[in-house]
C-alpha positions as CSV (number, residue, x, y, z in Angstrom):
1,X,6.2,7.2,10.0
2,X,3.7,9.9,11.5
3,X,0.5,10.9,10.6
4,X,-3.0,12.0,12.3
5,X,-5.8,14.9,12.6
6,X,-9.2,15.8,11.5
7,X,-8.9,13.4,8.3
8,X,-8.0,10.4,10.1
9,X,-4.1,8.6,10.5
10,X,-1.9,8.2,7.7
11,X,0.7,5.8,8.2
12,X,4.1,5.3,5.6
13,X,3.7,1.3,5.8
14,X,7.8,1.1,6.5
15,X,8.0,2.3,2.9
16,X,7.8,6.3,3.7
17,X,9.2,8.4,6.1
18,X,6.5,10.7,6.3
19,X,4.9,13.3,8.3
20,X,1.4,14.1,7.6
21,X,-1.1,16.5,9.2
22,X,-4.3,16.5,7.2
23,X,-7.2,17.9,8.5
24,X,-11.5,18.3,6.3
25,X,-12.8,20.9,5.8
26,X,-16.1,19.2,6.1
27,X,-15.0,19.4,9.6
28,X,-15.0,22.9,9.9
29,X,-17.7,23.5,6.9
30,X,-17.1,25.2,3.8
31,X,-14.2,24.5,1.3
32,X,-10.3,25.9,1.7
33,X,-9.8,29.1,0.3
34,X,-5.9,29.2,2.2
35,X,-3.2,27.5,3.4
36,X,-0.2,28.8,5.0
37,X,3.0,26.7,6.7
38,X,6.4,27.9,8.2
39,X,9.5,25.4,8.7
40,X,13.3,25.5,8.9
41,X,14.9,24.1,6.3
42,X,17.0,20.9,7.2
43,X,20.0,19.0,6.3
44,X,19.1,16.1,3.7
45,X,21.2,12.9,3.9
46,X,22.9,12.3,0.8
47,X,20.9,10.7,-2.1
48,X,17.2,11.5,-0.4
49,X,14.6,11.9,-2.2
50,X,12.5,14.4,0.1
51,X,9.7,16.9,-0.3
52,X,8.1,19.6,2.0
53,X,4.9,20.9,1.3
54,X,1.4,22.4,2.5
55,X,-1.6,21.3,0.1
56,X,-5.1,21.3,-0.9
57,X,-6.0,17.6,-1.8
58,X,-8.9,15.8,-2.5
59,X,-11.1,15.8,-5.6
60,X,-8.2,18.1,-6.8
61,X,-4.6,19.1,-5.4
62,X,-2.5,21.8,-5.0
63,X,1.2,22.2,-3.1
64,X,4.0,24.0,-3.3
65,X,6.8,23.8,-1.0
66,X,10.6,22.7,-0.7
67,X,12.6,19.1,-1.7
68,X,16.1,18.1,-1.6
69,X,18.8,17.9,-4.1
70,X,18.8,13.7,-5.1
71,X,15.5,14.5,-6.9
72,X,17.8,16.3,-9.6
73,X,19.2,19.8,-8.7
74,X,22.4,21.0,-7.0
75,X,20.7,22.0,-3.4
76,X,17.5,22.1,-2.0
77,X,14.6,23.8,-4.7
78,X,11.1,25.9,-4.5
79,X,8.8,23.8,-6.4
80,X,4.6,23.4,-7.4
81,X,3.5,20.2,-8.0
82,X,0.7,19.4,-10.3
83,X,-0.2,15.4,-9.4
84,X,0.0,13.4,-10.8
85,X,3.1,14.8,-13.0
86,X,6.1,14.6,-10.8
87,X,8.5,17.6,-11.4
88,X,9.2,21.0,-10.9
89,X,6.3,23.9,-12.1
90,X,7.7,26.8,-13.2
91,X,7.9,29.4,-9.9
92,X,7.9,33.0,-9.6
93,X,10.5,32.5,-6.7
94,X,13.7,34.4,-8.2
95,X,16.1,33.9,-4.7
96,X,18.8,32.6,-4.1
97,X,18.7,28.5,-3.3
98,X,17.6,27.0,-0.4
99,X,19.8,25.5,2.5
100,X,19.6,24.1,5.7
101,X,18.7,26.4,8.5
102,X,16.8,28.9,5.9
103,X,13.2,29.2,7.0
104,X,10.7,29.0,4.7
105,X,6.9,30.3,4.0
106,X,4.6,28.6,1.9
107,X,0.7,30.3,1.2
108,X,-1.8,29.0,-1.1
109,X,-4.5,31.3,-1.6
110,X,-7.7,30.0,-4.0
111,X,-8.1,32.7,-6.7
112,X,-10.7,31.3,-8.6
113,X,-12.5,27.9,-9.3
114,X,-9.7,26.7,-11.0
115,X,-6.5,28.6,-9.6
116,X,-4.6,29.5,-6.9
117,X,-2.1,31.9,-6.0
118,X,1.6,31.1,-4.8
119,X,3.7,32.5,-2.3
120,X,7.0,31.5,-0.9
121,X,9.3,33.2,1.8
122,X,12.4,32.3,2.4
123,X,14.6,34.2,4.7
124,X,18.0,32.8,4.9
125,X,20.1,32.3,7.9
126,X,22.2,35.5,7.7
127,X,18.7,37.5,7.8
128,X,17.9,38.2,4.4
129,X,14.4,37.4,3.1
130,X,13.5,36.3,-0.5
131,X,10.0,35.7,-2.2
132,X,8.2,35.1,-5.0
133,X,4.7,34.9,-5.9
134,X,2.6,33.0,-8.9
135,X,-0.2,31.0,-10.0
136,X,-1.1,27.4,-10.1
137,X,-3.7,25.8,-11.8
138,X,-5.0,22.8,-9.8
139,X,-5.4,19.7,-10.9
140,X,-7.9,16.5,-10.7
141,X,-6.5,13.8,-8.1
142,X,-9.0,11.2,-7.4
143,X,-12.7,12.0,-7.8
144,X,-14.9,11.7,-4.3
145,X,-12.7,12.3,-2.0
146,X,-13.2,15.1,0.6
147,X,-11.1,18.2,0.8
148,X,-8.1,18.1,2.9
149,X,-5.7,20.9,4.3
150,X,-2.4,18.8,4.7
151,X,1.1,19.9,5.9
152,X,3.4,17.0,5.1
153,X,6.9,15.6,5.1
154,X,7.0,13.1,3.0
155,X,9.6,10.8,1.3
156,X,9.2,9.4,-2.1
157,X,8.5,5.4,-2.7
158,X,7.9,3.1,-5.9
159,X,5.2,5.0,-8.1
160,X,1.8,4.3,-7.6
161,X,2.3,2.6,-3.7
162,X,0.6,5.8,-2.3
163,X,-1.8,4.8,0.8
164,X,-0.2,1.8,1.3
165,X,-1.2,-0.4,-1.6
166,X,1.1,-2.9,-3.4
167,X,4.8,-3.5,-2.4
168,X,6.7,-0.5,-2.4
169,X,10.4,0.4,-1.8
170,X,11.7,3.8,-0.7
171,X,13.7,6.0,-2.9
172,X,16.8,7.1,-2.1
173,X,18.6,7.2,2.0
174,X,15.7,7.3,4.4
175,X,15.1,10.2,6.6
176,X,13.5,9.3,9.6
177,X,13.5,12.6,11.5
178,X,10.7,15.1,11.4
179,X,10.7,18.6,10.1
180,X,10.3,21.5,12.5
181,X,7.1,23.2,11.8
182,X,7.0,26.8,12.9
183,X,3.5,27.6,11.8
184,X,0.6,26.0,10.2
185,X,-2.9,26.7,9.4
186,X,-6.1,27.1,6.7
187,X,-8.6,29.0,6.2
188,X,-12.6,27.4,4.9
189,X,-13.9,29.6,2.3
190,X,-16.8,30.6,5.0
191,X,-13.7,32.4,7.5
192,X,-13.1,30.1,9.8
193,X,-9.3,29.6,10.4
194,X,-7.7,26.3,11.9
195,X,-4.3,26.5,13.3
196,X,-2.6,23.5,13.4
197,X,0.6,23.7,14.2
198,X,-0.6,22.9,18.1
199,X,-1.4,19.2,17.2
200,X,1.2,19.3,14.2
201,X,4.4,20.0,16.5
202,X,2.5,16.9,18.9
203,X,2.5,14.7,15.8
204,X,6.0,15.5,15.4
205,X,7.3,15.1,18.6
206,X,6.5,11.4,18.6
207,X,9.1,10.1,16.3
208,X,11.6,8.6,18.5
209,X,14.5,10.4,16.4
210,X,13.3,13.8,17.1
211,X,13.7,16.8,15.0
212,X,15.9,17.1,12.0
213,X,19.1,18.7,12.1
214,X,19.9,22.2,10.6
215,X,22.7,24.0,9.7
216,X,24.5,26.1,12.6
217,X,26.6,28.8,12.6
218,X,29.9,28.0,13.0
219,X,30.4,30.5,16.0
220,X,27.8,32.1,18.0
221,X,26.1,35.0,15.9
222,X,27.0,38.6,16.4
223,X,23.9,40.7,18.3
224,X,21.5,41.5,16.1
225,X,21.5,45.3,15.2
226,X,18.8,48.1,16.7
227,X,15.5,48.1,14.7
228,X,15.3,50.5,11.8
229,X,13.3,51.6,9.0
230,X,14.1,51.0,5.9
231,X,11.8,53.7,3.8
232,X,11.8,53.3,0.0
233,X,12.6,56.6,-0.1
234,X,13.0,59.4,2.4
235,X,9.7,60.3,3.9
236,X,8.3,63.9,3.3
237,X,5.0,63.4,4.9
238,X,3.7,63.0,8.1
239,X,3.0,58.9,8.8
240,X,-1.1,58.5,9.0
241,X,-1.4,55.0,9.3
242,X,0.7,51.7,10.6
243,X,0.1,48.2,9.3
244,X,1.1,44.9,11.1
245,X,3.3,42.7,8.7
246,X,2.3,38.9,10.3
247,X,4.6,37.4,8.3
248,X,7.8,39.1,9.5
249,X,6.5,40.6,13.2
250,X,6.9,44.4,12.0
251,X,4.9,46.9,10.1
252,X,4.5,49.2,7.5
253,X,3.8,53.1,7.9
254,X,2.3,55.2,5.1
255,X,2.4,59.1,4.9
256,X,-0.3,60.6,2.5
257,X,1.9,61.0,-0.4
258,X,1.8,57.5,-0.7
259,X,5.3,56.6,0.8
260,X,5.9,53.2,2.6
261,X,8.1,52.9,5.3
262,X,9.0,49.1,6.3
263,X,10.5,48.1,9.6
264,X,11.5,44.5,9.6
265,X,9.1,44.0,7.1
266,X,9.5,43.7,3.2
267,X,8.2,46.7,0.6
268,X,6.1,45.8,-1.9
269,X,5.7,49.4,-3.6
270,X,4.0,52.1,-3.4
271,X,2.0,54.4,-6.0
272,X,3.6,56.3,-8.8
273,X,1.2,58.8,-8.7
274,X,-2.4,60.1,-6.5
275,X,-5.3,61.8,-7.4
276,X,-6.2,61.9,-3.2
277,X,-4.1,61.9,-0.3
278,X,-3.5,58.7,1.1
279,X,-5.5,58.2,4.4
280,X,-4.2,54.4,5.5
281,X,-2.3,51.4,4.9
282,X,-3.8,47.8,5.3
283,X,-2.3,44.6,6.0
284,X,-3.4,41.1,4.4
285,X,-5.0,38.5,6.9
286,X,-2.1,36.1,6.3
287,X,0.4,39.8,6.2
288,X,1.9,38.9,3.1
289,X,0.8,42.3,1.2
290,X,-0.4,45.6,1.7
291,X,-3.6,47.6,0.4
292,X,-3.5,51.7,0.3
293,X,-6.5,53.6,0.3
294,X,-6.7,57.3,-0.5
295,X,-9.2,60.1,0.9
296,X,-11.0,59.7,-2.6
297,X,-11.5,55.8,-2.1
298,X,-8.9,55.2,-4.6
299,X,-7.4,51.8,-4.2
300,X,-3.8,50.2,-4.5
301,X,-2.8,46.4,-4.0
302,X,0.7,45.2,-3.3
303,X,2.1,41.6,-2.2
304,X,-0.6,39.2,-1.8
305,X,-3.7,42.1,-1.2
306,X,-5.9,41.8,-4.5
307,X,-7.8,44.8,-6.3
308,X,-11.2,44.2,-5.8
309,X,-12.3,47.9,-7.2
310,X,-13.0,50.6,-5.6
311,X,-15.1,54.1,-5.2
312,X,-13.5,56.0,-7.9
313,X,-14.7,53.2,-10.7
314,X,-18.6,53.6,-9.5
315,X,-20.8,56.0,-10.9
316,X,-21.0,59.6,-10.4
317,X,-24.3,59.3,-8.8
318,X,-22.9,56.9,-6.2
319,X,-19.9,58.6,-5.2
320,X,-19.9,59.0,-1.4
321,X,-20.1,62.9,0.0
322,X,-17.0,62.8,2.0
323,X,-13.3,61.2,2.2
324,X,-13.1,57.8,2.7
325,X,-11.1,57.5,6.1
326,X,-10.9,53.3,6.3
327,X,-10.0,50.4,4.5
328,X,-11.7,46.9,6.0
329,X,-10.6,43.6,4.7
330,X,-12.5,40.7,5.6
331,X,-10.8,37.5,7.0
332,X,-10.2,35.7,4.1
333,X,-8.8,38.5,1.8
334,X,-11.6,38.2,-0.8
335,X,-12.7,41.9,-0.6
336,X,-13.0,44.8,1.2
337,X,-15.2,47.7,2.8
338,X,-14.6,51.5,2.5
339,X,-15.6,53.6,4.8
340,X,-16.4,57.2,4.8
341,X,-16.2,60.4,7.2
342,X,-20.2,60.5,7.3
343,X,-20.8,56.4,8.2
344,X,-21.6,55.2,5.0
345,X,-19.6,52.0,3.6
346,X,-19.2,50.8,0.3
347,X,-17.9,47.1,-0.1
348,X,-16.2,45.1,-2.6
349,X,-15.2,41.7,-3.7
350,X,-16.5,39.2,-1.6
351,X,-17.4,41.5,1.0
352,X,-21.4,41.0,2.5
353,X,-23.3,44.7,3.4
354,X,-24.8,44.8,6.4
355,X,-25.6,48.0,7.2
356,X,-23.9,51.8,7.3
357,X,-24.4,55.4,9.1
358,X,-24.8,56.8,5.9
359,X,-27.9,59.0,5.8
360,X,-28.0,59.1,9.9
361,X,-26.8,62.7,11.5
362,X,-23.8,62.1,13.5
363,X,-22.9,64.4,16.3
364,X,-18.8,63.4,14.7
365,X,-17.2,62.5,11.7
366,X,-16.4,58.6,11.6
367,X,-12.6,58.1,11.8
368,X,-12.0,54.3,11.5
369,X,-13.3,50.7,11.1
370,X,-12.7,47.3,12.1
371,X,-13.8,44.0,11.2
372,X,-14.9,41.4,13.6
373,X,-13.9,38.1,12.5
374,X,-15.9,36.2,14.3
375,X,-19.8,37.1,12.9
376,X,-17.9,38.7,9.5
377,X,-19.6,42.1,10.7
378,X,-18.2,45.5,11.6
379,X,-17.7,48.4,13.4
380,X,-17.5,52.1,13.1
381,X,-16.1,54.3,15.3
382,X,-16.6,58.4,15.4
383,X,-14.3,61.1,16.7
384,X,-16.0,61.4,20.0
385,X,-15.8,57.9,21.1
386,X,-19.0,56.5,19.8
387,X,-19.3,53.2,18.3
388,X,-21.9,51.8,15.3
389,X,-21.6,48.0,15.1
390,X,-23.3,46.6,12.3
391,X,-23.6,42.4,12.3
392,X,-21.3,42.4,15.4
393,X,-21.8,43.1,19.4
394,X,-21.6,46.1,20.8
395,X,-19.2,46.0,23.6
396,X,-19.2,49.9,24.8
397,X,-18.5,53.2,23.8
398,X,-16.7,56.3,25.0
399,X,-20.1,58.4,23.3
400,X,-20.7,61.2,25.4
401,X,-18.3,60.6,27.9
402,X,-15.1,63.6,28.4
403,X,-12.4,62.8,25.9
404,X,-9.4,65.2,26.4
405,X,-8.4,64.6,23.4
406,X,-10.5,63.1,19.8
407,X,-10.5,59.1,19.0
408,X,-8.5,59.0,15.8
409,X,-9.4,55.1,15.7
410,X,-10.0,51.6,16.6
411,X,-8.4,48.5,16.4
412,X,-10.0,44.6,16.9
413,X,-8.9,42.6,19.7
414,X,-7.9,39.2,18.6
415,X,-7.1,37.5,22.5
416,X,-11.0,38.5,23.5
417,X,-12.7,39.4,20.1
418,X,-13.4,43.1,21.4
419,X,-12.0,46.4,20.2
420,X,-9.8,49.1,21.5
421,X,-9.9,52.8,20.6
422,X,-7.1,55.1,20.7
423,X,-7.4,59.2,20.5
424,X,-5.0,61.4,19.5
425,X,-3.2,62.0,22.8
426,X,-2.7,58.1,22.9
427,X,-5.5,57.4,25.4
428,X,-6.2,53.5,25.3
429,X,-10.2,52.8,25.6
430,X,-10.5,49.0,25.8
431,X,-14.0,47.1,25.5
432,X,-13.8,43.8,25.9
433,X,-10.0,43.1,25.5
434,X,-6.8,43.5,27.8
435,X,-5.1,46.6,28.7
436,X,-1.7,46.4,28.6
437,X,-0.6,50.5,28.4
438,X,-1.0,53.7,26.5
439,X,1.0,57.4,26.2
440,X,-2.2,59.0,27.2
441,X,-0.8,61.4,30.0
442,X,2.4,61.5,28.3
443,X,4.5,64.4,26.7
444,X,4.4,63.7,22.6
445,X,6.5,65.5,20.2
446,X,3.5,64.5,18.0
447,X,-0.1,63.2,18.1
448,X,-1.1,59.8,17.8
449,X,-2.8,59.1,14.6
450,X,-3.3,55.4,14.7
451,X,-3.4,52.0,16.7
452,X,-2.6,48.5,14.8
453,X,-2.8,45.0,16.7
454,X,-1.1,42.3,17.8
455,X,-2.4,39.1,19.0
456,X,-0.9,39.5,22.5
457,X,-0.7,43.4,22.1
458,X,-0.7,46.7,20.3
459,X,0.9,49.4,19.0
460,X,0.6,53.6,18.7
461,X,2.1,55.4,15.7
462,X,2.2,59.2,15.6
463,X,2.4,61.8,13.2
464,X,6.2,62.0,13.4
465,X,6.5,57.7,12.6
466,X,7.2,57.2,16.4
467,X,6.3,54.2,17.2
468,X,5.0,52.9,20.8
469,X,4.6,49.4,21.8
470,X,2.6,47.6,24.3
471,X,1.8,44.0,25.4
472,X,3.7,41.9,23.5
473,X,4.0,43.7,20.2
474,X,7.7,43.9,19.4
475,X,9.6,47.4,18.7
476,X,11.0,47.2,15.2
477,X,12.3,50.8,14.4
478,X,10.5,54.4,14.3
479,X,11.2,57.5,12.2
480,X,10.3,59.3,15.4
C-alpha cells in the first residue's frame, strides 16, 4: 500500500490496497472550497471490493467517485458517500454505466456551510461524454481533526480497522495495482490552488505492480474525425465571444442572440429569451459550466457557473450608464464582476471591490476585463490599448501608442501571470507573458472580436466563428 503528502503517510497495514494522496489545508491556509480528480477507469478482479474517490475529510467528509461491481451492482457505479453509512447516495448522474477504460471526472465544489455540489464526467471509450450534477450534504467524521483534500484508491477491510487499529482482513480479491490519475487538485477557500497530480502520479509509480490495467480496443482505433461544431441550433448571429472548456480542451462561442456553439465541448443551454444582446460567454475556473452576460448586465448560469445576481436586480438609481462589456469570475467560482463601457464595475457573490474607472474621463470605451489570480485583483483594458489595474501590477500598456486597428480585449496569462491584448485586426500585445503568434498582418474575412487562454497558449475568434490557434491551444472546429 501507498500513501504520502502534505498530511503525512498513510500506510494499508497489509490489510488495504490503497492509494492515498492527502494533503491540509492548514498547509496552504484557509479551508477547501474544491476538489477536482481525473482517472481511467480500470478492470476490477472478480469479487473486489474497490472504491475511487476525491474527498474533503476531517472534522467532516465528503467524496464522490467510482467502485466496482462485488460491492453489489452489475458493473462499476457513480456513487456519494456519507461516512460513516456505507452505500450508494442517490446521484444526479443519469449515464450509461461505467467500464474499464472510461475516464472519469469527479468535482466537489462547497456551496454552503453545510453542502456541496457534485459533478461527475464520464466519457466513455468510444468518445462520448456523460454527466451529472447534484448536492451532498456533508457529514461529521471525527471531531478535531484538520481538513484534508485526499485523492484515494482504496480497498475495503473489516469495519472499523481504518488507520490501522485492531486486526483487520480485506474484503473481497486484493488489487494491488494503482489507479492512473490523470488530474488532481483543490482549491482553499482563500484562492489558492494545489495541483497534485505531480506528487500523486510519483506516489503511484512506486508500487512495484505498476498501473492497473484498462480495457483496449480490440483493434487499433479508426482516426479520429476533423474538429467540428456542434451548435444547438444553427447560428444567426455573428460569434462575440469564445470560452475555454478546461474540462474537455475546446470552447464554447456565443453570438448575441444568445446561441452557444460547442466544439469538443458539452452544451449546457442557452437562454429562452433576452431583454439585451448578449456581449460574452465565460467559463468556470474548473471549466465545467458556462456564465452569459448581456449588454444590460443581465446574467445566465449553466453547468457548474452559479447565479450570484446581477445589474438588472439592483436599483434604478444604481444602474450603470452604459452596456456592460465583461463578465470576471474570480478563481474560486464564488462570484463575479461586471464591467461596463465607461470603467465602472459592479461585483457579486463573493467577489471583493477594489476599485473602478467609473466617474474618471476616459479618452476610450473599456472593452474587456481579466482577473489576476494571483492578488484576486483586476484589470481593465480600453479600446486604445490602455490598461487600469486595480489590486494587481501593472505590466504595460499599448495607451497612446499607434494601433492600426482598436483592442477589442484582453486575456490573463497563466505561464507568467501577465496579460495579453488582442485588437480587432488580430494584433497580439503581450505584457509579461510569451508570444507564441497572432493574424495581425493577415487577410481576415472577418475581425477579430476576442482572445481566450490556454495555459501553454491562446486563441483568436472572429466575427464569422473562425477560430485561430496559437501556442499550444488545440484547434477543435470553427464556423468560419
Amino acid at each position: 500500500a501507498y500513501g504520502g503528502g502534505d498530511g503525512g503517510a498513510v500506510f494499508g497495514g497489509g490489510y488495504e490496497s490503497l492509494d492515498w494522496y492527502p494533503t491540509e489545508s492548514s498547509v496552504h491556509s484557509g479551508t477547501f472550497s474544491a476538489i477536482t480528480g481525473t482517472w481511467v477507469e480500470p478492470v476490477f478482479p472478480a469479487n473486489s471490493q474497490i472504491s475511487i474517490w476525491p474527498g474533503i475529510q476531517g472534522d467532516n467528509l465528503v467524496q464522490a467517485g467510482t467502485a466496482s461491481p462485488a460491492w453489489g451492482f452489475p458493473s462499476p457505479y457513480v456513487w456519494a458517500y456519507d461516512y460513516p453509512t456505507p452505500g450508494q447516495s442517490p446521484t444526479g448522474y443519469t449515464g450509461p454505466p461505467v467500464q474499464p477504460g472510461d475516464t472519469i471526472t469527479v468535482t466537489l465544489t462547497r456551496l454552503d456551510a453545510s453542502s456541496w455540489q457534485v459533478y461527475v464526467s464520464n466519457t466513455t471509450a468510444a468518445g462520448q461524454t456523460y454527466s451529472g450534477t447534484w448536492t451532498e450534504n456533508w457529514t461529521a467524521e471525527q471531531a478535531g481533526n484538520a481538513p484534508q483534500a485526499a485523492w484515494a484508491t482504496e480497498q475495503a477491510s473489516t469495519p472499523g480497522c481504518y488507520g490501522g487499529a485492531g486486526v483487520c482482513n480485506v474484503l473481497g480479491t486484493p488489487f494491488p495495482c494503482s489507479v492512473d490519475w490523470l488530474a488532481a487538485s483543490a482549491t482553499t477557500s482563500t484562492g489558492y490552488v494545489i495541483n497534485a497530480i505531480g506528487p500523486l502520479q510519483a506516489l503511484m509509480k512506486q508500487n512495484p505492480a505498476g498501473f492497473c490495467p484498462t480495457t483496449a480496443p480490440a483493434s487499433p482505433p479508426p482516426p479520429p474525425p476533423p474538429p467540428t461544431c456542434d451548435p444547438n441550433s444553427a447560428p444567426v448571429g455573428p460569434v462575440v465571444s469564445l470560452a475555454p472548456a478546461a474540462a474537455t480542451g475546446g470552447y464554447w462561442m456565443a453570438t448575441p442572440f444568445g446561441e452557444v456553439i460547442s466544439c469538443h465541448a458539452p452544451f449546457m443551454g442557452s437562454p429562452a429569451s433576452l431583454s439585451a444582446p448578449i456581449v460574452a460567454i465565460v467559463a468556470t475556473p474548473h471549466g465545467h459550466g458556462y456564465w452569459l452576460v448581456g449588454s444590460d448586465g443581465g446574467v445566465f448560469a449553466y453547468g457548474t457557473a452559479r447565479f450570484f445576481g446581477s445589474l438588472p436586480g439592483l436599483p434604478a438609481s444604481a444602474q450603470p450608464g452604459s452596456p456592460v462589456v465583461s463578465l470576471v469570475p474570480i478563481a474560486t467560482g464564488a462570484g463575479y464582476y461586471e464591467v461596463t463601457a465607461k470603467g465602472d464595475v459592479y461585483a457579486f457573490g463573493a467577489a471583493p471591490f477594489y476599485g473602478s474607472m467609473g466617474g474618471v474621463p476616459l479618452a476610450k470605451p473599456v472593452v474587456g476585463a481579466a482577473l489576476d489570480p494571483e492578488t484576486g485583483g483586476y484589470w481593465l483594458v480600453a479600446s486604445d490599448g490602455g490598461v487600469f489595474a486595480f489590486h494587481a501590477p501593472f505590466y504595460g500598456s499599448m495607451g497612446g501608442q499607434y494601433l492600426a486597428k482598436p483592442v477589442v480585449g484582453m486575456s490573463y496569462a497563466p505561464s507568467t501571470g501577465g496579460y495579453r491584448l488582442v485588437a480587432s485586426d488580430g494584433g497580439v500585445f503581450s505584457f509579461d507573458a510569451p508570444f507564441h503568434g497572432s493574424m495581425g498582418g493577415q487577410a481576415l474575412a472577418k475581425p477579430v472580436v476576442a482572445i481566450a487562454t490556454t495555459p501553454g497558449g491562446y486563441w483568436e475568434v472572429g466575427s464569422d466563428g473562425g477560430v485561430f490557434c496559437f501556442g499550444s491551444a488545440a484547434f477543435e472546429g470553427s464556423l468560419g
